[in-house]
C-alpha positions as CSV (number, residue, x, y, z in Angstrom):
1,X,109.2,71.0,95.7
2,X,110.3,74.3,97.1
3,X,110.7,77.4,94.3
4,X,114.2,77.5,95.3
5,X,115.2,74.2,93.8
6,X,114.6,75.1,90.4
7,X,117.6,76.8,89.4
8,X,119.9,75.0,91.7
9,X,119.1,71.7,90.6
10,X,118.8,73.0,86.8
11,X,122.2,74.4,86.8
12,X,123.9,71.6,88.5
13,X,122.6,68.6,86.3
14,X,122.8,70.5,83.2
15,X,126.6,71.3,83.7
16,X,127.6,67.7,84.7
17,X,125.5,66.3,82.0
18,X,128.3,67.9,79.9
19,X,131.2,66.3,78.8
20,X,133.9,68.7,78.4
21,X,134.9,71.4,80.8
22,X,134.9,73.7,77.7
23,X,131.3,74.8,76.9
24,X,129.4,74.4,73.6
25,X,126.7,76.2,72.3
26,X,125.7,72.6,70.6
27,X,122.5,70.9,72.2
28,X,122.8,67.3,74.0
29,X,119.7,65.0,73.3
30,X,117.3,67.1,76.0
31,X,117.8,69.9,73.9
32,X,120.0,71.9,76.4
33,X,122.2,74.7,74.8
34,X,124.9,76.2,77.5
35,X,125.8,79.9,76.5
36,X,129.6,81.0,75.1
37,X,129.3,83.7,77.9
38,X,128.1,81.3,80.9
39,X,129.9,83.0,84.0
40,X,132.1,81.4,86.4
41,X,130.9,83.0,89.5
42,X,126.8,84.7,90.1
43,X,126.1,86.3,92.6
44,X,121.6,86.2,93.0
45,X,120.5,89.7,93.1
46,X,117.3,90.9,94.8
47,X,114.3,90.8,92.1
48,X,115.9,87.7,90.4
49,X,114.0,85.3,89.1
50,X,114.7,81.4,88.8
51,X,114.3,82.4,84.5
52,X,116.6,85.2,84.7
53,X,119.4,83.3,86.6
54,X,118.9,80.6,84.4
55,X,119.1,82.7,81.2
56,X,122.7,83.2,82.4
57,X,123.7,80.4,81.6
58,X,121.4,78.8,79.3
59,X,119.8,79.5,75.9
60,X,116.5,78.3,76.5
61,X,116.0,78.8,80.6
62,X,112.9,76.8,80.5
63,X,115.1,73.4,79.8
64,X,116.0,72.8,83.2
65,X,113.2,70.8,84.5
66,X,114.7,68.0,81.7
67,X,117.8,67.9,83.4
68,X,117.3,67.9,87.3
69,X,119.1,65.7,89.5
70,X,120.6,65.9,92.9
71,X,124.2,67.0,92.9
72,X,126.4,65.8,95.6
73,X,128.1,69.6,95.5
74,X,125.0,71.2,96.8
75,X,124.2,70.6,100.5
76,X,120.7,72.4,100.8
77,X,119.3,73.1,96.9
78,X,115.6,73.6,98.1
79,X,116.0,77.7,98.2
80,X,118.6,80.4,96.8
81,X,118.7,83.9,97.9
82,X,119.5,86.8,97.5
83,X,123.4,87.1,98.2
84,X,123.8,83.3,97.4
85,X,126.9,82.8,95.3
86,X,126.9,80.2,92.0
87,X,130.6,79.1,91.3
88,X,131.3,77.6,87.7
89,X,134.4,74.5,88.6
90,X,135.7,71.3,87.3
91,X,134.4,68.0,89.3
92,X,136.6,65.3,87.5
93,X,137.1,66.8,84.8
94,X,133.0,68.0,84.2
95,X,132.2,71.1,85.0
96,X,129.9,71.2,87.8
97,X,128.5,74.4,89.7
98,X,128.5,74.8,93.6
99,X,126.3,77.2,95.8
100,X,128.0,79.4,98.2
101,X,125.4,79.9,100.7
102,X,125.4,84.5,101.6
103,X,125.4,85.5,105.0
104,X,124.4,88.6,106.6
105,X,127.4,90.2,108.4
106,X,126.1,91.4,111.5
107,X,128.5,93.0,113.8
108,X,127.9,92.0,117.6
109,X,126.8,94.5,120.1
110,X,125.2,94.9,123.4
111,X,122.0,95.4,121.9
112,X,119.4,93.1,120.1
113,X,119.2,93.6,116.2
114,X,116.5,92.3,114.1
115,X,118.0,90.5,111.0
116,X,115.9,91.5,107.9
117,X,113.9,89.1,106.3
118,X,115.3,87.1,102.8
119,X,112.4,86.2,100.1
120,X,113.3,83.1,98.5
121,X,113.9,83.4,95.0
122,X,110.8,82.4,92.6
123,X,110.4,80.8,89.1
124,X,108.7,83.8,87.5
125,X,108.1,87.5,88.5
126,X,105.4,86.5,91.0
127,X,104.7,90.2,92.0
128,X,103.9,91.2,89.0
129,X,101.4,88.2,88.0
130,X,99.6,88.3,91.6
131,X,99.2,91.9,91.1
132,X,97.8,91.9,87.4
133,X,95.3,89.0,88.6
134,X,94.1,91.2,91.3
135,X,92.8,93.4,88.1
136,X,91.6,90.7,85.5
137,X,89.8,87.6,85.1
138,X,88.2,86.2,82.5
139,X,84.7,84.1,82.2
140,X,83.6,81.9,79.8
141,X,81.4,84.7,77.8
142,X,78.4,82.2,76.9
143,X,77.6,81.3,80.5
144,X,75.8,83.4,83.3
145,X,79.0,85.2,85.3
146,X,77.4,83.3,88.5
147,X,78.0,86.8,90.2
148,X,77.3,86.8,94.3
149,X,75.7,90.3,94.2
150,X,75.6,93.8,92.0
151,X,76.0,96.8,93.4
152,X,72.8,98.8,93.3
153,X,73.9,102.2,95.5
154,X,76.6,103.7,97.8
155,X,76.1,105.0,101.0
156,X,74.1,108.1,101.1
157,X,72.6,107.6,97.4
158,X,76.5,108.1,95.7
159,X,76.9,106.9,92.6
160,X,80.6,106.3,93.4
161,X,82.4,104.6,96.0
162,X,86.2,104.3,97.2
163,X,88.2,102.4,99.9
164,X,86.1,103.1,103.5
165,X,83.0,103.3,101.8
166,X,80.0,101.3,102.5
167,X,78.4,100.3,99.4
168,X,74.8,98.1,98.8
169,X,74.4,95.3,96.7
170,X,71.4,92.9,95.5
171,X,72.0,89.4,96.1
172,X,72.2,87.7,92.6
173,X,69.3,84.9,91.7
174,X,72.1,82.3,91.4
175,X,73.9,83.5,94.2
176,X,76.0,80.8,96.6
177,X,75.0,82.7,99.9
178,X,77.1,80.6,101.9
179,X,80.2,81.7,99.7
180,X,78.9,85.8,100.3
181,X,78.2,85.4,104.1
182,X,81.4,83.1,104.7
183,X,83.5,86.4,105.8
184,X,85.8,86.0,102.8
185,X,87.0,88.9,100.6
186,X,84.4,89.7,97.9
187,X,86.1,91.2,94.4
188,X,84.3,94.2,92.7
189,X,84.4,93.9,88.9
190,X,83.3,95.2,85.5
191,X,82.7,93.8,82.3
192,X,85.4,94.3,80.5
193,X,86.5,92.8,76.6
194,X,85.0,90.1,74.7
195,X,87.6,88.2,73.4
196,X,87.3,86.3,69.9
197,X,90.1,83.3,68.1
198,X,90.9,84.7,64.4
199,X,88.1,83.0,63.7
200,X,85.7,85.0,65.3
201,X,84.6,82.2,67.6
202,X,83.9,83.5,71.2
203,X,86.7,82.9,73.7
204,X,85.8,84.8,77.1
205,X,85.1,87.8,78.6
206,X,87.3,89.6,80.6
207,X,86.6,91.2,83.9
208,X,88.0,94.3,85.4
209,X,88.8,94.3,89.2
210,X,87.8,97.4,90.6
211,X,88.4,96.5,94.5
212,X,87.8,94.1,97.3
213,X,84.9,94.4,99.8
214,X,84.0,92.6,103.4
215,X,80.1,91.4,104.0
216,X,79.2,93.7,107.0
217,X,75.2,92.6,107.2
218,X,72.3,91.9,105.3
219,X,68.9,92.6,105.3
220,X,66.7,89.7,102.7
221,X,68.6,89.9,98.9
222,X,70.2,93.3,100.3
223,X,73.7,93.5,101.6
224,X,75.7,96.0,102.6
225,X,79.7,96.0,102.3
226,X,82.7,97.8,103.1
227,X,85.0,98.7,100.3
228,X,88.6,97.3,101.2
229,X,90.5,98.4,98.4
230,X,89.6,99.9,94.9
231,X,91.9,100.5,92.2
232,X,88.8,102.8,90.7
233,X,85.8,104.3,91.9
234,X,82.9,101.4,92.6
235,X,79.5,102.3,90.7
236,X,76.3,100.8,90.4
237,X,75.6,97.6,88.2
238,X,79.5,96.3,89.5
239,X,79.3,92.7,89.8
240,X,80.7,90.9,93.1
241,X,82.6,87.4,92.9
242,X,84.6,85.2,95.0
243,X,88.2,86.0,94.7
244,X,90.6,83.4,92.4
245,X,92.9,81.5,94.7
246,X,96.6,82.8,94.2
247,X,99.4,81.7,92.6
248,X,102.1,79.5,94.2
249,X,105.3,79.7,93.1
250,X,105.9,75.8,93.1
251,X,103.0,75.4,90.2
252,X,104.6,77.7,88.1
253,X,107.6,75.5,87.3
254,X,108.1,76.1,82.8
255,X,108.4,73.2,81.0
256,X,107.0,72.5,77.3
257,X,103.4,71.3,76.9
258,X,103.6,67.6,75.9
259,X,101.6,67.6,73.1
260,X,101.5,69.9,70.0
261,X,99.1,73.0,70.2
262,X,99.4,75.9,67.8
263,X,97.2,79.2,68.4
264,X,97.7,83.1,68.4
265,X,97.9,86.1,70.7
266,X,94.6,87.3,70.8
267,X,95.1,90.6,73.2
268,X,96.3,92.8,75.5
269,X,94.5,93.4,78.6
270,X,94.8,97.4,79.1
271,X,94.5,97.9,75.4
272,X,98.3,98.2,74.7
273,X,99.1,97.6,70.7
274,X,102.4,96.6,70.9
275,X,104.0,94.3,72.9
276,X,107.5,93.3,75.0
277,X,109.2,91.4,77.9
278,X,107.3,91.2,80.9
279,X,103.8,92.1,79.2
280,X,100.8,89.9,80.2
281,X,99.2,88.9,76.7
282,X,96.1,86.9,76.2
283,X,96.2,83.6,73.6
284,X,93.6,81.6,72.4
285,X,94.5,78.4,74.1
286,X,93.4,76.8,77.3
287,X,92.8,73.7,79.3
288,X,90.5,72.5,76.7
289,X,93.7,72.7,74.7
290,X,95.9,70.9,77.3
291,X,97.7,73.9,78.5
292,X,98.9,74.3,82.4
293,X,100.1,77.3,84.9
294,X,103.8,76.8,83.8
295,X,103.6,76.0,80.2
296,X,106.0,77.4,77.9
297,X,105.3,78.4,74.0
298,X,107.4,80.3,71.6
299,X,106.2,83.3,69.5
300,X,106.3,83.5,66.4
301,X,105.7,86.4,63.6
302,X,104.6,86.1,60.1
303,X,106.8,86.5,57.1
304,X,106.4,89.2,55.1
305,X,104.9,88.4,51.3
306,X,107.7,89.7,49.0
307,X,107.4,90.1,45.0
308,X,109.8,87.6,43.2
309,X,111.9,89.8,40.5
310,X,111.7,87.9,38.1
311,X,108.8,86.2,38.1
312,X,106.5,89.1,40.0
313,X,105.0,86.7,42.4
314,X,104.1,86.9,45.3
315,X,106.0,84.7,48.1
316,X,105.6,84.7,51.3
317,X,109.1,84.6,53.4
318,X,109.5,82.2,56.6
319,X,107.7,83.0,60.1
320,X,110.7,84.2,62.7
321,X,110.4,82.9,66.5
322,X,110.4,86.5,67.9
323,X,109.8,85.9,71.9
324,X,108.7,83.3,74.2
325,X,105.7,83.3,76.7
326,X,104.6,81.3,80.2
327,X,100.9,80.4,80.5
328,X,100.3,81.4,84.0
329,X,97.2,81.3,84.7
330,X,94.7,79.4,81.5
331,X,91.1,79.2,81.6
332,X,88.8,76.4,79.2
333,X,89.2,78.1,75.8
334,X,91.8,81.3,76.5
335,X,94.8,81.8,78.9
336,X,96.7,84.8,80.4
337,X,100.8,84.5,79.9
338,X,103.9,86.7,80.4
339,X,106.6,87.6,77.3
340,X,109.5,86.3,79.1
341,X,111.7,86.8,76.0
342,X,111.1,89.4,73.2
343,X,113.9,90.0,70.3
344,X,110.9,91.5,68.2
345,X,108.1,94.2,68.9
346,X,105.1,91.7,69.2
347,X,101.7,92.1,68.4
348,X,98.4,90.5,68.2
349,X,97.8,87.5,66.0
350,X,101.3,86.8,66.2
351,X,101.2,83.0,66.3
352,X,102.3,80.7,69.2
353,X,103.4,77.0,69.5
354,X,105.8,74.9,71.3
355,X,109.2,75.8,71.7
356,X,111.9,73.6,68.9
Protein backbone atom coordinates (compact mmCIF):
# COMPACT_ATOMS: atom_id res chain seq x y z
CA UNK A 1 0.00 0.00 0.00
CA UNK A 2 1.48 3.33 -1.07
CA UNK A 3 2.63 5.91 1.95
CA UNK A 4 0.17 8.27 0.61
CA UNK A 5 -2.83 6.29 1.64
CA UNK A 6 -2.36 6.51 5.12
CA UNK A 7 -3.76 9.71 6.05
CA UNK A 8 -6.33 9.86 3.33
CA UNK A 9 -7.96 6.77 4.14
CA UNK A 10 -7.50 7.48 8.06
CA UNK A 11 -9.18 10.75 7.92
CA UNK A 12 -11.90 9.69 5.73
CA UNK A 13 -13.15 6.50 7.68
CA UNK A 14 -12.65 8.02 10.97
CA UNK A 15 -14.94 11.09 10.17
CA UNK A 16 -17.80 8.92 8.62
CA UNK A 17 -17.42 6.49 11.41
CA UNK A 18 -18.98 9.46 13.37
CA UNK A 19 -22.26 10.01 14.03
CA UNK A 20 -22.88 13.57 14.41
CA UNK A 21 -21.67 16.38 12.24
CA UNK A 22 -20.71 18.04 15.55
CA UNK A 23 -17.33 16.59 16.85
CA UNK A 24 -16.60 14.98 20.24
CA UNK A 25 -13.65 14.61 21.93
CA UNK A 26 -15.39 11.18 23.38
CA UNK A 27 -13.78 7.86 21.94
CA UNK A 28 -15.97 5.41 19.71
CA UNK A 29 -15.17 1.62 20.39
CA UNK A 30 -11.64 1.75 18.26
CA UNK A 31 -10.51 4.12 20.53
CA UNK A 32 -10.64 7.15 18.08
CA UNK A 33 -10.78 10.72 19.73
CA UNK A 34 -11.47 13.66 16.98
CA UNK A 35 -10.03 17.05 18.33
CA UNK A 36 -12.39 20.25 19.41
CA UNK A 37 -10.09 22.16 17.06
CA UNK A 38 -10.24 19.72 13.90
CA UNK A 39 -10.06 22.19 10.86
CA UNK A 40 -12.41 22.40 8.11
CA UNK A 41 -9.99 22.95 5.30
CA UNK A 42 -5.70 21.70 5.28
CA UNK A 43 -3.78 22.55 3.09
CA UNK A 44 -0.34 19.59 3.13
CA UNK A 45 2.68 21.56 3.55
CA UNK A 46 6.16 20.55 2.37
CA UNK A 47 7.96 18.43 5.33
CA UNK A 48 4.51 17.09 6.42
CA UNK A 49 4.30 13.97 7.69
CA UNK A 50 1.26 11.47 7.49
CA UNK A 51 1.55 11.81 11.88
CA UNK A 52 1.56 15.49 11.70
CA UNK A 53 -1.48 15.81 9.41
CA UNK A 54 -3.07 13.33 11.28
CA UNK A 55 -2.43 15.00 14.65
CA UNK A 56 -4.66 17.70 13.15
CA UNK A 57 -7.31 16.17 13.50
CA UNK A 58 -6.93 13.44 15.90
CA UNK A 59 -5.78 12.89 19.48
CA UNK A 60 -3.86 9.90 19.13
CA UNK A 61 -2.62 10.02 15.12
CA UNK A 62 -1.44 6.52 15.30
CA UNK A 63 -5.37 5.28 15.45
CA UNK A 64 -5.99 5.51 11.92
CA UNK A 65 -4.90 2.22 10.68
CA UNK A 66 -8.20 0.92 12.96
CA UNK A 67 -10.31 2.84 10.92
CA UNK A 68 -9.43 2.62 7.19
CA UNK A 69 -11.88 2.10 4.49
CA UNK A 70 -12.40 3.30 1.05
CA UNK A 71 -14.43 6.44 0.81
CA UNK A 72 -16.43 7.00 -2.25
CA UNK A 73 -15.42 10.98 -1.83
CA UNK A 74 -11.80 10.30 -2.63
CA UNK A 75 -11.03 9.37 -6.24
CA UNK A 76 -7.20 8.52 -5.99
CA UNK A 77 -6.28 8.15 -1.94
CA UNK A 78 -2.92 6.20 -2.73
CA UNK A 79 -0.68 9.62 -2.42
CA UNK A 80 -1.20 13.30 -0.94
CA UNK A 81 1.10 16.07 -1.63
CA UNK A 82 2.27 18.81 -0.99
CA UNK A 83 -0.41 21.55 -2.10
CA UNK A 84 -3.23 18.89 -1.73
CA UNK A 85 -6.24 20.37 -0.03
CA UNK A 86 -8.29 18.33 2.97
CA UNK A 87 -11.99 19.79 3.15
CA UNK A 88 -13.98 18.95 6.49
CA UNK A 89 -18.11 18.62 4.94
CA UNK A 90 -21.32 16.92 5.67
CA UNK A 91 -22.06 13.63 3.47
CA UNK A 92 -25.74 12.84 4.68
CA UNK A 93 -25.64 14.30 7.53
CA UNK A 94 -21.82 12.56 8.66
CA UNK A 95 -19.10 14.52 8.27
CA UNK A 96 -16.90 13.19 5.77
CA UNK A 97 -13.50 14.82 4.39
CA UNK A 98 -12.69 15.20 0.54
CA UNK A 99 -9.18 15.68 -1.10
CA UNK A 100 -8.79 18.52 -3.36
CA UNK A 101 -6.09 17.34 -5.59
CA UNK A 102 -3.05 20.94 -5.96
CA UNK A 103 -1.90 21.72 -9.21
CA UNK A 104 1.01 23.53 -10.29
CA UNK A 105 -0.04 26.70 -12.22
CA UNK A 106 2.18 26.90 -15.02
CA UNK A 107 1.78 29.72 -17.37
CA UNK A 108 2.10 28.71 -21.19
CA UNK A 109 4.92 29.93 -23.19
CA UNK A 110 6.79 29.29 -26.28
CA UNK A 111 9.39 27.61 -24.42
CA UNK A 112 9.66 24.19 -22.60
CA UNK A 113 9.50 24.30 -18.69
CA UNK A 114 10.45 21.51 -16.49
CA UNK A 115 7.78 21.03 -13.81
CA UNK A 116 9.54 20.38 -10.44
CA UNK A 117 9.27 17.24 -8.88
CA UNK A 118 6.43 16.52 -5.80
CA UNK A 119 7.75 13.92 -2.99
CA UNK A 120 4.79 12.04 -1.82
CA UNK A 121 4.11 12.58 1.64
CA UNK A 122 5.45 9.83 4.19
CA UNK A 123 4.17 8.23 7.51
CA UNK A 124 7.14 9.45 9.65
CA UNK A 125 10.13 11.91 9.08
CA UNK A 126 11.92 9.48 6.81
CA UNK A 127 14.95 11.88 6.24
CA UNK A 128 15.72 12.08 9.49
CA UNK A 129 15.53 8.17 10.34
CA UNK A 130 17.58 7.23 6.99
CA UNK A 131 20.01 9.73 7.93
CA UNK A 132 20.58 8.70 11.76
CA UNK A 133 20.87 4.96 10.47
CA UNK A 134 23.49 5.92 8.09
CA UNK A 135 25.46 6.75 11.68
CA UNK A 136 24.25 3.83 14.08
CA UNK A 137 23.61 0.25 14.29
CA UNK A 138 23.61 -1.89 16.83
CA UNK A 139 24.90 -5.74 17.25
CA UNK A 140 24.07 -8.21 19.48
CA UNK A 141 27.21 -7.47 22.06
CA UNK A 142 27.76 -11.32 22.95
CA UNK A 143 28.34 -12.50 19.40
CA UNK A 144 31.45 -11.89 17.01
CA UNK A 145 30.43 -8.43 14.90
CA UNK A 146 30.96 -10.82 11.67
CA UNK A 147 32.94 -7.70 10.34
CA UNK A 148 34.10 -8.13 6.37
CA UNK A 149 37.48 -6.46 7.02
CA UNK A 150 39.40 -3.80 9.64
CA UNK A 151 41.21 -1.19 8.48
CA UNK A 152 44.92 -1.75 9.19
CA UNK A 153 46.53 1.66 7.23
CA UNK A 154 45.80 4.58 4.85
CA UNK A 155 47.37 5.33 1.88
CA UNK A 156 50.88 6.50 2.37
CA UNK A 157 51.13 5.04 6.09
CA UNK A 158 48.23 7.89 7.50
CA UNK A 159 46.75 7.07 10.35
CA UNK A 160 43.61 9.05 9.12
CA UNK A 161 41.60 8.97 6.17
CA UNK A 162 38.70 11.14 4.57
CA UNK A 163 36.36 11.03 1.50
CA UNK A 164 38.91 10.28 -1.76
CA UNK A 165 41.15 8.47 0.24
CA UNK A 166 42.32 4.96 -0.38
CA UNK A 167 42.44 3.10 2.70
CA UNK A 168 43.77 -0.89 3.41
CA UNK A 169 41.96 -3.29 5.24
CA UNK A 170 42.65 -7.09 6.44
CA UNK A 171 40.04 -9.40 5.37
CA UNK A 172 38.26 -10.66 8.68
CA UNK A 173 38.60 -14.74 9.55
CA UNK A 174 34.81 -14.95 9.28
CA UNK A 175 34.56 -12.81 6.47
CA UNK A 176 31.64 -13.51 3.53
CA UNK A 177 34.09 -12.58 0.63
CA UNK A 178 31.47 -12.82 -1.78
CA UNK A 179 29.47 -10.06 0.17
CA UNK A 180 33.14 -7.76 0.20
CA UNK A 181 34.01 -8.41 -3.61
CA UNK A 182 30.19 -8.09 -4.74
CA UNK A 183 30.75 -4.18 -5.64
CA UNK A 184 28.34 -3.09 -2.99
CA UNK A 185 28.91 -0.14 -0.64
CA UNK A 186 30.96 -1.25 2.43
CA UNK A 187 30.16 0.92 5.93
CA UNK A 188 33.13 1.97 8.11
CA UNK A 189 32.31 1.78 11.76
CA UNK A 190 33.42 1.98 15.38
CA UNK A 191 32.54 0.51 18.45
CA UNK A 192 30.52 2.56 20.09
CA UNK A 193 28.11 1.98 23.64
CA UNK A 194 27.31 -1.11 25.35
CA UNK A 195 23.99 -0.91 26.19
CA UNK A 196 22.46 -2.70 29.47
CA UNK A 197 18.24 -3.25 30.61
CA UNK A 198 17.90 -1.75 34.34
CA UNK A 199 18.91 -4.84 35.16
CA UNK A 200 22.26 -4.82 33.98
CA UNK A 201 21.62 -7.64 31.52
CA UNK A 202 23.54 -6.93 28.19
CA UNK A 203 21.42 -5.60 25.33
CA UNK A 204 23.78 -4.64 22.34
CA UNK A 205 26.41 -2.76 21.27
CA UNK A 206 26.18 0.14 19.21
CA UNK A 207 28.14 0.95 16.19
CA UNK A 208 29.23 4.28 14.96
CA UNK A 209 29.20 4.86 11.10
CA UNK A 210 32.20 6.68 10.14
CA UNK A 211 31.71 6.45 6.18
CA UNK A 212 31.10 4.28 3.16
CA UNK A 213 33.83 2.72 1.02
CA UNK A 214 33.96 0.83 -2.69
CA UNK A 215 36.28 -2.49 -3.00
CA UNK A 216 38.84 -1.22 -5.55
CA UNK A 217 41.24 -4.68 -5.52
CA UNK A 218 42.74 -7.11 -3.39
CA UNK A 219 45.78 -8.71 -2.96
CA UNK A 220 45.27 -12.43 -0.52
CA UNK A 221 43.37 -11.08 3.06
CA UNK A 222 44.54 -7.44 1.87
CA UNK A 223 42.12 -4.99 0.32
CA UNK A 224 42.30 -1.79 -0.64
CA UNK A 225 39.20 0.70 -0.73
CA UNK A 226 38.21 4.02 -1.62
CA UNK A 227 36.50 6.11 0.97
CA UNK A 228 33.03 7.41 -0.44
CA UNK A 229 31.85 9.32 2.27
CA UNK A 230 32.97 9.89 5.98
CA UNK A 231 31.21 11.75 8.50
CA UNK A 232 34.77 11.46 10.62
CA UNK A 233 38.19 10.70 9.87
CA UNK A 234 38.72 6.72 9.19
CA UNK A 235 41.54 5.19 11.46
CA UNK A 236 43.03 2.02 11.92
CA UNK A 237 41.25 -0.97 13.75
CA UNK A 238 37.67 0.49 11.96
CA UNK A 239 35.56 -2.38 11.27
CA UNK A 240 33.90 -2.81 7.66
CA UNK A 241 30.16 -4.30 7.24
CA UNK A 242 27.58 -4.65 4.79
CA UNK A 243 25.27 -1.80 4.79
CA UNK A 244 21.49 -2.29 6.48
CA UNK A 245 18.86 -2.25 3.86
CA UNK A 246 16.78 1.11 4.06
CA UNK A 247 13.74 2.01 5.31
CA UNK A 248 10.52 2.12 3.14
CA UNK A 249 8.02 4.15 4.00
CA UNK A 250 5.12 1.56 3.49
CA UNK A 251 6.66 -0.64 6.57
CA UNK A 252 6.57 2.09 8.79
CA UNK A 253 2.80 2.34 8.99
CA UNK A 254 2.14 3.01 13.42
CA UNK A 255 -0.22 0.95 14.91
CA UNK A 256 -0.08 -0.63 18.57
CA UNK A 257 1.83 -3.87 19.23
CA UNK A 258 -0.85 -6.62 19.76
CA UNK A 259 0.31 -7.92 22.75
CA UNK A 260 1.41 -6.28 26.07
CA UNK A 261 5.15 -5.40 26.50
CA UNK A 262 6.40 -3.07 29.16
CA UNK A 263 10.22 -1.84 29.09
CA UNK A 264 12.35 1.44 29.51
CA UNK A 265 14.38 3.89 27.55
CA UNK A 266 17.63 2.75 27.89
CA UNK A 267 19.71 5.64 25.89
CA UNK A 268 20.45 8.17 23.74
CA UNK A 269 22.69 7.59 20.90
CA UNK A 270 25.06 10.85 20.88
CA UNK A 271 25.10 10.99 24.54
CA UNK A 272 22.26 13.61 24.97
CA UNK A 273 20.66 13.55 28.73
CA UNK A 274 17.53 14.88 28.09
CA UNK A 275 15.19 14.15 25.67
CA UNK A 276 12.17 15.68 23.13
CA UNK A 277 10.11 15.42 19.90
CA UNK A 278 11.90 14.05 17.14
CA UNK A 279 14.86 12.54 19.19
CA UNK A 280 15.91 8.95 18.31
CA UNK A 281 16.00 7.05 21.82
CA UNK A 282 17.02 3.50 22.42
CA UNK A 283 14.56 0.98 24.62
CA UNK A 284 15.09 -2.25 25.78
CA UNK A 285 12.61 -4.09 23.65
CA UNK A 286 12.96 -6.01 20.42
CA UNK A 287 11.79 -8.74 18.15
CA UNK A 288 12.40 -11.13 20.79
CA UNK A 289 9.82 -8.99 22.54
CA UNK A 290 7.37 -8.89 19.56
CA UNK A 291 8.09 -5.44 18.47
CA UNK A 292 7.96 -4.33 14.54
CA UNK A 293 9.26 -1.14 12.35
CA UNK A 294 5.93 0.81 13.01
CA UNK A 295 5.04 -0.02 16.46
CA UNK A 296 3.81 2.50 18.61
CA UNK A 297 4.38 2.82 22.73
CA UNK A 298 3.58 5.48 25.07
CA UNK A 299 6.11 7.04 27.61
CA UNK A 300 5.65 7.20 30.62
CA UNK A 301 7.53 8.89 33.85
CA UNK A 302 7.62 7.96 37.38
CA UNK A 303 5.78 9.53 40.13
CA UNK A 304 7.53 11.36 42.50
CA UNK A 305 7.60 9.73 46.25
CA UNK A 306 5.92 12.45 48.47
CA UNK A 307 5.81 12.49 52.46
CA UNK A 308 2.09 12.06 53.72
CA UNK A 309 1.47 14.95 56.40
CA UNK A 310 0.07 13.39 58.57
CA UNK A 311 1.19 10.20 58.69
CA UNK A 312 5.10 11.04 57.36
CA UNK A 313 5.10 8.28 54.90
CA UNK A 314 6.35 7.90 52.11
CA UNK A 315 3.89 7.48 48.88
CA UNK A 316 4.68 7.32 45.84
CA UNK A 317 2.31 9.51 43.37
CA UNK A 318 0.97 7.97 39.91
CA UNK A 319 3.31 7.51 36.68
CA UNK A 320 2.20 10.40 33.95
CA UNK A 321 2.18 9.35 30.08
CA UNK A 322 4.65 12.11 29.15
CA UNK A 323 5.34 11.35 25.19
CA UNK A 324 4.85 8.75 22.74
CA UNK A 325 7.51 6.88 20.55
CA UNK A 326 7.63 4.73 16.92
CA UNK A 327 9.96 1.63 16.95
CA UNK A 328 11.53 2.14 13.61
CA UNK A 329 13.99 0.07 13.27
CA UNK A 330 14.18 -3.02 16.42
CA UNK A 331 16.88 -5.49 16.69
CA UNK A 332 16.52 -9.11 19.01
CA UNK A 333 16.73 -7.68 22.52
CA UNK A 334 16.87 -3.55 21.86
CA UNK A 335 15.31 -1.17 19.31
CA UNK A 336 15.92 2.36 17.92
CA UNK A 337 12.50 4.72 17.97
CA UNK A 338 11.61 8.42 17.42
CA UNK A 339 9.61 10.73 20.34
CA UNK A 340 6.91 11.65 18.17
CA UNK A 341 5.05 13.35 20.99
CA UNK A 342 6.74 14.94 24.12
CA UNK A 343 4.49 17.07 26.75
CA UNK A 344 7.41 16.33 29.30
CA UNK A 345 11.37 16.62 29.21
CA UNK A 346 12.12 12.81 28.93
CA UNK A 347 14.93 10.92 30.13
CA UNK A 348 16.35 7.57 30.43
CA UNK A 349 14.58 4.85 32.39
CA UNK A 350 11.57 6.55 31.77
CA UNK A 351 9.25 3.49 31.18
CA UNK A 352 7.42 2.52 27.98
CA UNK A 353 4.28 0.38 27.16
CA UNK A 354 1.42 0.34 24.89
CA UNK A 355 -0.62 3.23 24.30
CA UNK A 356 -4.41 3.14 26.56
Amino acid sequence: MAAGMFAILFLCSFLSSISSPVFSQTAGADGVRIRDDAPQRYTVKAGDTLWDISGHFLHSPWRWPSVWRKNPQIDNPHLIYPGDVLTLRDCDGRPCISLERGRNVVKISPEMRALPRREVITPLPMSVLEAFLREHRIVADAEPLNELAYVIAGDNKRLISGAGDPIFARVADSADVAALTSGAPLGIFRPGERYQDVAGQPLGRELIGIGEAALISRDGDVVKLSVQKAAQEVRNNDILLPLETRLQPQDMRPRVPQHDVAGHIVGVPGGVRFIGRLQVIAIDLGTEDGLQPGHVLRIDQQGERVVDPRTEELVKLPDETAGTLVVFRPYDKISYAIVMEATNTLAVGDAVRPPR
